[in-house]
N, C-alpha and C positions, 0 to 999 in steps of 0.2 A: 716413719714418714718418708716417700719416694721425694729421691730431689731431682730438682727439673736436668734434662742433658742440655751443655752447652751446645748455641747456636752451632759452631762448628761441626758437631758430630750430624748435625741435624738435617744442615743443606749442604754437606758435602756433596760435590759432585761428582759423576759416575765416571770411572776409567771409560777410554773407547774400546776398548777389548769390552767391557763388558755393557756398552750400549750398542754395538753390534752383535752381543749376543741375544740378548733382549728383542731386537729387532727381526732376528731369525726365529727365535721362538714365538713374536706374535704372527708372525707370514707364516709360519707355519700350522699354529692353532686356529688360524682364521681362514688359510687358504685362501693368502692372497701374497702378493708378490713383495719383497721383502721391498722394493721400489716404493709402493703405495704405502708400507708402513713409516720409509723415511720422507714420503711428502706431506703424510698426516703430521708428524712431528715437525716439518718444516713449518705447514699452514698453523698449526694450533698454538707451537711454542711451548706444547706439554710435552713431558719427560716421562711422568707418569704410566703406568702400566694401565690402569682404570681409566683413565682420560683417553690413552690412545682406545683403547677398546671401546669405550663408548662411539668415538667416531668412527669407528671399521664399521659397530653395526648399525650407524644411521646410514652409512655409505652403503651397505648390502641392501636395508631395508626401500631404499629408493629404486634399485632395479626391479 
């Protein structure tokens, strides 16, 4: 029987070395400016990889 992981390991938060790198890798896969991916993050308050991506492509989808 799997035991559940403590909340700790769960919502750890991410080093900035490594949410800058996240950041480069989505302005890069999306071809858009690594600006626009930290103002998506700013306006949403999501951290997530999937969250940001869903709003790059309603943003693309409106031009």
């Amino acid at each position: 029987m799997a035991q559940p992981q403590p909340a700790a390991q769960i919502d750890a938060p991410k080093p900035e070395a490594s949410i800058e790198d996240e950041i480069a890798y989505l302005a890069k896969r999306h071809r858009v400016s690594p600006a626009i991916v930290r103002e998506i993050i700013r306006r949403s308050g999501a951290t997530e990889r999937v969250a940001i991506e869903r709003e790059i492509a309603k943003g693309k989808a409106r031009r």
